[in-house]
C-alpha positions as CSV (number, residue, x, y, z in Angstrom):
1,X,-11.6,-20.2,-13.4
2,X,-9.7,-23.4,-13.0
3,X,-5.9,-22.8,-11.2
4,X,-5.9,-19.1,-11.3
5,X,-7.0,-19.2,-7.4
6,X,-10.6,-17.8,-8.5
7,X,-14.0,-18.7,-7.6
8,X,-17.0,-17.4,-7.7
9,X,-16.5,-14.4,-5.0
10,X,-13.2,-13.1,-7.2
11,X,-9.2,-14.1,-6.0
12,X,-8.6,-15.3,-3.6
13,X,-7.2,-13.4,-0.2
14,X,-3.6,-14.0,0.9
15,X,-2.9,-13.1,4.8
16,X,0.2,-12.4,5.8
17,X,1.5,-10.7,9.3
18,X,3.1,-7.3,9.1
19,X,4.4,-4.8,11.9
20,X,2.4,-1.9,12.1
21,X,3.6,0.8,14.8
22,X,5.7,-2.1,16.7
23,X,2.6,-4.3,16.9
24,X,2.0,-7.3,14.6
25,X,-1.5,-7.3,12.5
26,X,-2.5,-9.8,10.0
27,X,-3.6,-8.4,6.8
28,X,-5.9,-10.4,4.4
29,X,-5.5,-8.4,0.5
30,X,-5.2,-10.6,-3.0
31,X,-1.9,-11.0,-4.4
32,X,-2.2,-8.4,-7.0
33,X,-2.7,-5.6,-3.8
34,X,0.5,-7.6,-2.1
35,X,2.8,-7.4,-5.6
36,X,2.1,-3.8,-6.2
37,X,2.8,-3.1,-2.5
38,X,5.8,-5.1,-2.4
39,X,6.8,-3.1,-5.6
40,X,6.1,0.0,-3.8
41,X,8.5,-0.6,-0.9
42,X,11.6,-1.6,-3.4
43,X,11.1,1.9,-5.3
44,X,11.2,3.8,-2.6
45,X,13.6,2.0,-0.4
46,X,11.2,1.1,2.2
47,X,10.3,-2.0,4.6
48,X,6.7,-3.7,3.8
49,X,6.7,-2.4,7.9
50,X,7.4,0.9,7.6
51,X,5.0,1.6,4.2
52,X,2.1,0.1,6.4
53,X,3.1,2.3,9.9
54,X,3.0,5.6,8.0
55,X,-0.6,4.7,6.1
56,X,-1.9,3.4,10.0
57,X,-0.4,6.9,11.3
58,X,-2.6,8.7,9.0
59,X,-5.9,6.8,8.3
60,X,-7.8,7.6,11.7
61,X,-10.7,5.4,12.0
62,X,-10.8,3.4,8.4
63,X,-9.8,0.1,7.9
64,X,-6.1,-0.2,7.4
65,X,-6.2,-2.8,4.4
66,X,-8.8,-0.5,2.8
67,X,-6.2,2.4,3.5
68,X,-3.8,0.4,1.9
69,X,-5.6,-0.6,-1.3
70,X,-6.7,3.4,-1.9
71,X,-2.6,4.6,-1.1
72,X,-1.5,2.2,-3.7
73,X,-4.3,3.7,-6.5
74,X,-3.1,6.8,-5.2
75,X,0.7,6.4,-5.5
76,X,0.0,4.7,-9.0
77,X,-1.9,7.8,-10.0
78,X,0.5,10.1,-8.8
79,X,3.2,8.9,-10.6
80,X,1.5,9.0,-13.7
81,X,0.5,12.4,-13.3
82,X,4.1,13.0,-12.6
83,X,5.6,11.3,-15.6
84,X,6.9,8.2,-14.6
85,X,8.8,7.5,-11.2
86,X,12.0,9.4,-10.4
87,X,15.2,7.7,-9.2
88,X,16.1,9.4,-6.3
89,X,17.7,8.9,-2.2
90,X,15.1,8.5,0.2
91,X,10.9,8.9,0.2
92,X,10.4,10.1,-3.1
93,X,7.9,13.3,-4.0
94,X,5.1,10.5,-5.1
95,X,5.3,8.8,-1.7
96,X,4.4,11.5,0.3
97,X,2.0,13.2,-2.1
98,X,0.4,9.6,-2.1
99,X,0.3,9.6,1.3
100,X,-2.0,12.5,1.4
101,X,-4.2,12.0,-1.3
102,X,-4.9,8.8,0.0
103,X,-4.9,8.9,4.2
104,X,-4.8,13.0,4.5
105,X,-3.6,13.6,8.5
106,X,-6.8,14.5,10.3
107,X,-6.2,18.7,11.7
């Protein structure tokens, strides 16, 4: 597909550097994954940082951009199970219920 960024293999990837637990990663997702991400982190009043420390925290040996891509089906999910997204102070119920469908903490 001409100018839509497109080729044969699907979109193409965008890499950008992020801070995961202090240390800075590069992370290589397509721009859809980065908007929704992005869109993520303004509803619930968190850095791009902070949203990618707590999935690393929790996601024990699997890859951290596939961790990513699975939290953000899973917090989409979530909040249309729940209705829409509530407006509220601080990590919202679909965040953290997200967060453990998606990278459960290992026992």
């Amino acid at each position: 597909m001409a100018g839509t960024g497109e080729g044969r293999e699907g979109p193409a990837l965008v890499c950008r550097n992020v801070k995961v637990n202090g240390r800075r990663t590069s992370l290589r997702m397509e721009p859809y994954i980065w908007d929704s991400l992005k869109e993520i982190c303004e509803r619930e009043r968190l850095t791009l940082n902070e949203v990618c420390t707590r999935i690393d925290e929790r996601r024990g040996e699997a890859n951290l951009t596939a961790s990513i891509r699975v939290f953000i089906v899973s917090y989409y999910r979530t909040a249309i199970g729940s209705r829409g997204f509530a407006e509220d102070d601080g990590p919202s119920p679909i965040l953290r219920k997200a967060l453990d469908d998606a990278v459960p903490l290992e026992d």
